[in-house]
Backbone bond lengths (Angstrom), bond angles and torsions (degrees), N, CA, C in turn:
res aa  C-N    CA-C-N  psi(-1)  N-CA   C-N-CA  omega(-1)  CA-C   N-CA-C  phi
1 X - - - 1.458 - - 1.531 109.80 -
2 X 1.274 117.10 153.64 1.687 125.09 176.33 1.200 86.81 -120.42
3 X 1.479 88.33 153.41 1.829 115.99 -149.36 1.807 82.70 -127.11
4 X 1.496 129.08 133.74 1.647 137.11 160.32 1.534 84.69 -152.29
5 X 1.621 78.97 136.40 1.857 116.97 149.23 1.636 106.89 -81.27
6 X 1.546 93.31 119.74 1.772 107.90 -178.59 1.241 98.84 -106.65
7 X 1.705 123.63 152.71 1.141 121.24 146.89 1.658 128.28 -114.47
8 X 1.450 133.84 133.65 1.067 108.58 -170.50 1.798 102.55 -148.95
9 X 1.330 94.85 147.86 1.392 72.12 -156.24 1.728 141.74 69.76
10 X 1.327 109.78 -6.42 1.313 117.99 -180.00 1.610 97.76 87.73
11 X 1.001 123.64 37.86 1.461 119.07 161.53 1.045 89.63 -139.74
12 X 1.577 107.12 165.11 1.257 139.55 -148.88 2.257 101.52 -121.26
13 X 0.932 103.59 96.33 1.751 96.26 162.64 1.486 120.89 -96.47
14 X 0.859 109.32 -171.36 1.496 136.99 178.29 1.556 120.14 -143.59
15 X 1.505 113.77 109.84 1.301 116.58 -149.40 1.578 105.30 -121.47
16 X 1.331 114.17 125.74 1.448 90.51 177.29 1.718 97.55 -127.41
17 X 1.343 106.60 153.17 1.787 107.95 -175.88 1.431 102.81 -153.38
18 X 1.983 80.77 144.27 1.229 116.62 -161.06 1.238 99.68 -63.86
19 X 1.528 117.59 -158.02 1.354 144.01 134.42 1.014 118.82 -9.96
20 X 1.255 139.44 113.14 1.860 121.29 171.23 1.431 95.14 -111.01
21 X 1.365 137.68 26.32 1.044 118.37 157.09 1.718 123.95 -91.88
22 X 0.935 120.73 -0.16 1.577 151.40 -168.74 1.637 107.47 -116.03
23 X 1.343 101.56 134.48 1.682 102.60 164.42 1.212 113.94 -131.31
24 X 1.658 134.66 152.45 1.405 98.57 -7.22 1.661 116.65 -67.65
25 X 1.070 97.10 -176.41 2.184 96.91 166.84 1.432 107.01 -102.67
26 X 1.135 81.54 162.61 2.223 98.73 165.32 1.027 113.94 -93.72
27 X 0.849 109.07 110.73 1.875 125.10 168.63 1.324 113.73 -118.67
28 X 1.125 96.65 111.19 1.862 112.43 161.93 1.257 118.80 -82.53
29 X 1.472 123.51 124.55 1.566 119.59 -178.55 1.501 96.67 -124.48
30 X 1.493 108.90 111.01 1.563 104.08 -171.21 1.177 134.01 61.46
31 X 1.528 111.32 23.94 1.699 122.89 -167.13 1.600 120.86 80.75
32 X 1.454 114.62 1.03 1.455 110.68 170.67 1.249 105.15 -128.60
33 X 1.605 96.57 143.08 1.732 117.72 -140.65 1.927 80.79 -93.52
34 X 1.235 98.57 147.32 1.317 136.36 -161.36 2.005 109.05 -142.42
35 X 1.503 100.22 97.56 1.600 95.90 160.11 1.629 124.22 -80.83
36 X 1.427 121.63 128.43 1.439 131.62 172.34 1.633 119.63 -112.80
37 X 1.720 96.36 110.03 1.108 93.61 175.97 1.607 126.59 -61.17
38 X 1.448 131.17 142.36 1.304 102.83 162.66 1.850 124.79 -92.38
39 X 1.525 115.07 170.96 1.271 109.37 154.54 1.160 121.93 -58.16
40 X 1.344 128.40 152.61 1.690 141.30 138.02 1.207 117.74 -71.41
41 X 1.508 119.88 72.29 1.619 115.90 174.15 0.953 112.96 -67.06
42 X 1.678 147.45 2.55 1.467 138.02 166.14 1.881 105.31 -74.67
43 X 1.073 106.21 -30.57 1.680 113.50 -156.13 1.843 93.91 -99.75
44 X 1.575 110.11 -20.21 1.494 91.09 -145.21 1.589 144.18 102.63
45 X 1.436 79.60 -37.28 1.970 95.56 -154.93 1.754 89.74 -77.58
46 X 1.626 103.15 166.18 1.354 87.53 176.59 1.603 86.44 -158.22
47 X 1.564 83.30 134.90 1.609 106.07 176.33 1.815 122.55 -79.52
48 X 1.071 122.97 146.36 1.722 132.36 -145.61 1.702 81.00 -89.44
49 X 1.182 118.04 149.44 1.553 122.58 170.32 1.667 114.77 167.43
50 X 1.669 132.68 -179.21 0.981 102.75 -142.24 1.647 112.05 -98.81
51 X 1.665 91.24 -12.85 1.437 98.26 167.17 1.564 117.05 -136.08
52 X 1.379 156.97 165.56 1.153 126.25 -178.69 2.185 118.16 -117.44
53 X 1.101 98.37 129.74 0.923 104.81 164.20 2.153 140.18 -124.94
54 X 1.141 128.48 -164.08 1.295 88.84 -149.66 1.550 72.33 -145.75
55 X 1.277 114.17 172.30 1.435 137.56 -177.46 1.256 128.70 -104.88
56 X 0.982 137.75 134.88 1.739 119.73 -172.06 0.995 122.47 -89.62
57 X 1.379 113.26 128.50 1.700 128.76 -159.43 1.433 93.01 -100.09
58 X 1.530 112.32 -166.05 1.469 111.72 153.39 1.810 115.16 -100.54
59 X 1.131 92.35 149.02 1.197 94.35 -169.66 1.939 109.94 -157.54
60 X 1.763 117.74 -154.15 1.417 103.54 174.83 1.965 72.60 -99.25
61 X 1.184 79.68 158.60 1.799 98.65 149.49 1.522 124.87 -108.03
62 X 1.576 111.60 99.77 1.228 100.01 -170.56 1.600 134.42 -76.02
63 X 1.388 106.27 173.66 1.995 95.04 177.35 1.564 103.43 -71.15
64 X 1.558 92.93 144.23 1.649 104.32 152.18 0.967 134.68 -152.10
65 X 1.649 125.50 164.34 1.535 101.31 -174.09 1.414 99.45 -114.69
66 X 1.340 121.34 -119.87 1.796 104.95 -157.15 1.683 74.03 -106.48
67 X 1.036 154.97 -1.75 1.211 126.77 -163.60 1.824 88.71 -149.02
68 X 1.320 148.32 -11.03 1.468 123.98 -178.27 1.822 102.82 -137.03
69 X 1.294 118.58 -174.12 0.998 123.99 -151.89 1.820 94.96 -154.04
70 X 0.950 107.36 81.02 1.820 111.32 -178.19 1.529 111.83 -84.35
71 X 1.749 102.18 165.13 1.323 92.78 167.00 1.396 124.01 -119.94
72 X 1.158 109.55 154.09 1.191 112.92 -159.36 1.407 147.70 -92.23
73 X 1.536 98.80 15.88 1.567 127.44 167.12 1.691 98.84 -170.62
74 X 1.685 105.16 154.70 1.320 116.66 -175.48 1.803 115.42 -53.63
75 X 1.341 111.34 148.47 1.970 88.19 166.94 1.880 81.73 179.02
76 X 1.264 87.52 -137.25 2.158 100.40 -172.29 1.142 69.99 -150.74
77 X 1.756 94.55 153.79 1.909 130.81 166.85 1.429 97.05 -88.96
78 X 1.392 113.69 116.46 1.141 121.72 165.30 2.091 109.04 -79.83
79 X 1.344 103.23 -22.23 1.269 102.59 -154.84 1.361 104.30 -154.50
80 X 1.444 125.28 136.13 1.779 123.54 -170.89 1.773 83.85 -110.34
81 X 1.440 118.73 131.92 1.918 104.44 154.57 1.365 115.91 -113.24
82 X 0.940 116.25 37.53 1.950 114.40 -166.16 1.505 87.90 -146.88
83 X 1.301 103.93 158.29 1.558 113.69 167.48 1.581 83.53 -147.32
84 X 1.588 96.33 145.92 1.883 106.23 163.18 1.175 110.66 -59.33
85 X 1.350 99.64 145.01 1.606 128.56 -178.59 1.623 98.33 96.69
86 X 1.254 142.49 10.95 1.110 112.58 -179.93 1.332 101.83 -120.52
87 X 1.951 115.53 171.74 1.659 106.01 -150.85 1.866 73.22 -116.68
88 X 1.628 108.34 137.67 0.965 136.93 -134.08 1.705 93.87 -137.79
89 X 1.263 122.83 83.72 1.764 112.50 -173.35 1.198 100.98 -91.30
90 X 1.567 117.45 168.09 1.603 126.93 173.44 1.359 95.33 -53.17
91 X 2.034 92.54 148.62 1.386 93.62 -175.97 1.104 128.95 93.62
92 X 1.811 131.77 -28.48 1.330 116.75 -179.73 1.860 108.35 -89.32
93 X 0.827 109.49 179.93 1.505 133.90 -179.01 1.686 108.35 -72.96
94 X 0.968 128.71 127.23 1.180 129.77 -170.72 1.721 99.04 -116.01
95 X 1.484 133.41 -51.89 0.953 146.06 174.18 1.561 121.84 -174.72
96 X 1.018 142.44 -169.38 1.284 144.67 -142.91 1.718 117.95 -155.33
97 X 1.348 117.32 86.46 1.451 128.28 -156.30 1.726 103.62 -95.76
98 X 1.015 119.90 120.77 1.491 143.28 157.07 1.707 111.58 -46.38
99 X 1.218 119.20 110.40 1.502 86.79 -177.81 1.818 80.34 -149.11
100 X 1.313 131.97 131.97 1.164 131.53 176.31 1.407 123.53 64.28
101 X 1.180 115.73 33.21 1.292 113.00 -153.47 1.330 140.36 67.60
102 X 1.537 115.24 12.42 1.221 124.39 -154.16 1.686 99.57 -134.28
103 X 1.662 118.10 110.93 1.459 104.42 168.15 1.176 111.06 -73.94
104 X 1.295 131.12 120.59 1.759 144.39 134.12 1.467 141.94 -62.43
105 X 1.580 129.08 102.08 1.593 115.08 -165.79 1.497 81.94 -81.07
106 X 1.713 92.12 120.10 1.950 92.97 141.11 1.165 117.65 -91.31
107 X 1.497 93.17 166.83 2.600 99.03 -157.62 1.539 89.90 -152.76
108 X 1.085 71.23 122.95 2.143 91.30 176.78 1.774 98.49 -48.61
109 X 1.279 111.98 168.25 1.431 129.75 -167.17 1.584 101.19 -143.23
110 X 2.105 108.81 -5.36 1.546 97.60 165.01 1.136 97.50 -122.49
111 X 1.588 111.67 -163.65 1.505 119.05 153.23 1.353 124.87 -110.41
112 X 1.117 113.53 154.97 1.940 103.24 178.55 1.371 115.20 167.21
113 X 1.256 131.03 141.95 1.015 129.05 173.79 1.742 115.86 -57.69
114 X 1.318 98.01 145.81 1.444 97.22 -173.30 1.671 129.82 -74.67
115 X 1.280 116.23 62.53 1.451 95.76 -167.52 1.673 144.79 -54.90
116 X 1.622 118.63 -11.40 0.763 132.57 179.90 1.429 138.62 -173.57
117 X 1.556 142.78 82.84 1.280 149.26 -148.27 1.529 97.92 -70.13
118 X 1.423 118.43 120.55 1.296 116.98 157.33 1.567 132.73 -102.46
119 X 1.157 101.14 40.22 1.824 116.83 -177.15 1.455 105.37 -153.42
120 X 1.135 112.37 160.43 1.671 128.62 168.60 1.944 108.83 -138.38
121 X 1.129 113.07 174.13 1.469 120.90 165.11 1.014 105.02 -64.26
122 X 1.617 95.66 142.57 1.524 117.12 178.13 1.937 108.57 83.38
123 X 1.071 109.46 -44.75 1.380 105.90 159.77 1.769 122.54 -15.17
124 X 1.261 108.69 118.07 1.361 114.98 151.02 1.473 134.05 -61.75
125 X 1.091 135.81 135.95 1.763 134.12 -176.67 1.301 100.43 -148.25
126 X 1.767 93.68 131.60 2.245 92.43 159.50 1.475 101.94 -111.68
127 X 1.023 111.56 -152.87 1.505 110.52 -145.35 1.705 91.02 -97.05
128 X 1.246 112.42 153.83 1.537 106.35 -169.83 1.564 114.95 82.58
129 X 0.979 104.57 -38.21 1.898 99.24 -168.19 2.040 112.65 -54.29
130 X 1.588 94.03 136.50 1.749 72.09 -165.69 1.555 97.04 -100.35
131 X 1.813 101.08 144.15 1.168 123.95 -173.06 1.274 115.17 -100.81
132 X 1.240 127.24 -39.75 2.027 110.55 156.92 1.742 103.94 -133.91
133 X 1.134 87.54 127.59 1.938 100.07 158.99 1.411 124.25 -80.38
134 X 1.160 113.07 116.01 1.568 129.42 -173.95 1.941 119.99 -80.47
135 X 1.180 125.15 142.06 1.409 121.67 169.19 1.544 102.68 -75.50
């Protein structure tokens, strides 16, 4: 299990999560077990649950270091998939970069809660520019 301090609401948890290859997952919030449905990012469709997380498609895997999530050639954000505050494992989808005519999902390569998205749609990016900062 991976262990993140969430805040929500201005409180402070302690989160620990299962498997994200399996749905739902185990999530412990403060020691009480918590099922999370995931999305179906192949279909779209998205299943009701208490927080959302996403499945790993194919996609680029972008660089990161212990704390951001860059991208990894120039293009425009067609698409943001994370909002801060949410816990973000290797592998999920971060957003979806245009680059040559070609949409690309970039997908984190850590885990971490999300502390802060620095892009939106339509956004411009060159290569390197970092697109979410992680706790």
């Amino acid at each position: 299990m991976s262990i993140f301090k969430v805040t929500v609401n201005d409180r402070l948890y302690t989160v620990e999560v299962g498997d994200l290859s399996t749905s739902p997952v185990e999530v412990l919030v403060d020691g009480e077990p918590v099922q999370v449905e995931l999305d179906d990012a192949d279909s779209g469709n998205r299943r009701q649950g208490p927080r959302r997380a996403t499945r790993r498609t194919a996609g680029i895997t972008a660089k990161a270091t212990e704390t951001a999530i860059t991208a990894p050639m120039p293009g425009r954000i067609v698409r943001v998939s994370v909002q801060e505050g949410e816990i973000a494992g290797a592998g999920v989808e971060v957003c979806v970069l245009e680059t040559m005519k070609m949409e690309q999902s970039i997908r984190s390569s850590i885990a971490g809660v999300i502390k802060e998205v620095k892009v939106e749609a339509g956004d411009s990016v060159a290569a390197g520019d970092v697109l979410v900062e992680l706790e």
